[in-house]
C-alpha positions, 0 to 999 in steps of 0.5 A: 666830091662830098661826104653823105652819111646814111643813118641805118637799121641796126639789128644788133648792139654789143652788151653794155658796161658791167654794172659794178664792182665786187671784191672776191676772196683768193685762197692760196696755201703756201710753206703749210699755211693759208692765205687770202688775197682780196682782189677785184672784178667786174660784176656779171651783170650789164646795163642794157643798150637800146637799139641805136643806129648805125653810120653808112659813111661813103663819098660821092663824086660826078663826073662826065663821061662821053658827054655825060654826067654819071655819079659815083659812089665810094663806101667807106665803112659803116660805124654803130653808135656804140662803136664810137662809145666803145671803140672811138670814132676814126673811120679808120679803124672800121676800112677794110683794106685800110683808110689809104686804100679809100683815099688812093681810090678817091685820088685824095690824100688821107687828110683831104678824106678826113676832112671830107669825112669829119665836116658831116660826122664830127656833127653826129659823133658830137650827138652821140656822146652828149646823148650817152653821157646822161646815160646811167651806163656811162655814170657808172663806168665813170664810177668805175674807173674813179674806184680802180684809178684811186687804188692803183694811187693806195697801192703804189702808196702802199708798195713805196711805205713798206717796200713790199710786192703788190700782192701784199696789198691785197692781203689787206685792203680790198679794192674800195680801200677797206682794211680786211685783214689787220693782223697781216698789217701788223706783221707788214708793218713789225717786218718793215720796222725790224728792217729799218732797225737792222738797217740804223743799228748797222749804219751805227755800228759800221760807224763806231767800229770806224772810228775806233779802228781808225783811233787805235790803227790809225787807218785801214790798209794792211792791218790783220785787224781788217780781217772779219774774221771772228777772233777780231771781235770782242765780247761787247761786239759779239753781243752787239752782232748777236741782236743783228743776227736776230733781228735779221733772222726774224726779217727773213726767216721763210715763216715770215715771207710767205710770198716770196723766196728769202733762201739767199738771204738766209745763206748769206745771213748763216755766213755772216754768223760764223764769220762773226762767232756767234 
């Protein structure tokens, strides 16, 4: 039993790899105001393949019968150059019926086949790959991939320093990194500030209201000064908890997200107004 690979005519080739990539402008309008995402394609134009070969990779096995040697032949599929560029070389992937189905044929198990298969064919798909990688076709999709692999790193960077969507990205970078539109940086990044800063400003108010309940009452439980009720603050902490209001009202107001839904937030931060009496 032994492997024979048959080189045969091709008459056609799938299309090549698109050629580049381009950035594209989307317009969008959202809450009466317009927006524009720049996003990433790839370019309609392909590289051209040559008429390559295709693969005929069958078994042959003798046998006697009636005092006779007689040969058989087992097909088991047919592989194109570009298949194995595209999609890979397991025969596997191109048995109708299944790679068992061919081993169960053959009396063999699959591993037995593969290897069968793999002592001639490794040997050509070796060839074709060290022929397509001086290809102008495979440079640049390497190329390609390099521009899409370093923007997912910029836009995960991105999403991680200001704790926006993705789409946010995209309203101010393009896919090769470039700045498109520095003002909505700016607003991302005044957004981001204005939250860190609420966030600081609580953390240090919390504190010091803390310590001075604890000072004056000597401890949390049971006292009516725990209620947030407004009548439980002073002017000095009203004035403190007016600039809260503010700042928070400016972070989540829906004029400045665009993209997404701040309604909860608002409700939520309209309650905390009247609990404090300001």
């Amino acid at each position: 039993m032994f492997c024979v690979i048959q080189e045969m005519a091709t008459k056609k080739v799938p299309a090549g790899n698109q050629k580049k990539i381009e950035v594209y402008e989307f317009l969008w309008s959202a809450k009466g105001k317009d927006h524009c995402e720049y996003k990433w394609r790839y370019s309609d134009e392909r590289f051209e393949r040559p008429i390559k070969p295709s693969y005929r990779i069958s078994v042959h096995e003798s046998y006697r019968e009636n005092g006779k040697v007689k040969k058989k032949q087992t097909v088991i599929c047919t592989i194109g150059y570009y298949e194995v560029v595209d999609w890979g070389d397991w025969p596997g992937d191109y048995v109708i019926g299944g790679f068992a189905s061919k081993a169960e044929i053959l009396g063999l198990e699959e591993s037995e086949l593969a290897d069968l298969i793999y002592a001639k064919w490794q040997v050509i798909v070796d060839h074709i790959w060290e022929e397509y990688k001086q290809t102008e076709e495979y440079a640049a999709k390497q190329e390609n991939n390099r521009i899409i692999r370093e923007h997912n790193e910029r836009v995960s960077a991105f999403i991680e320093k200001y704790e926006v969507d993705r789409d946010e990205y995209a309203c101010c970078y393009d896919v090769f990194g470039k700045l498109r539109n520095p003002e909505y940086l700016e607003k991302i990044k005044a957004d981001y500030g204005a939250r860190k800063e609420y966030e600081r400003k609580s953390r240090e108010y919390r504190s010091s209201y803390y310590e001075k309940y604890s000072g004056n009452y000597g401890g949390y439980g049971g006292s009516s000064y725990y209620d947030s009720s407004a009548s439980n603050y002073n002017e000095e902490d009203k004035a403190m908890l007016k600039k809260f209001y503010r700042t928070l009202s400016k972070a989540f107001h829906p004029d400045s997200n665009p993209n997404r839904d701040t309604a909860e937030e608002m409700k939520m931060l309209n309650r905390l107004k009247s609990d404090w009496g300001v």
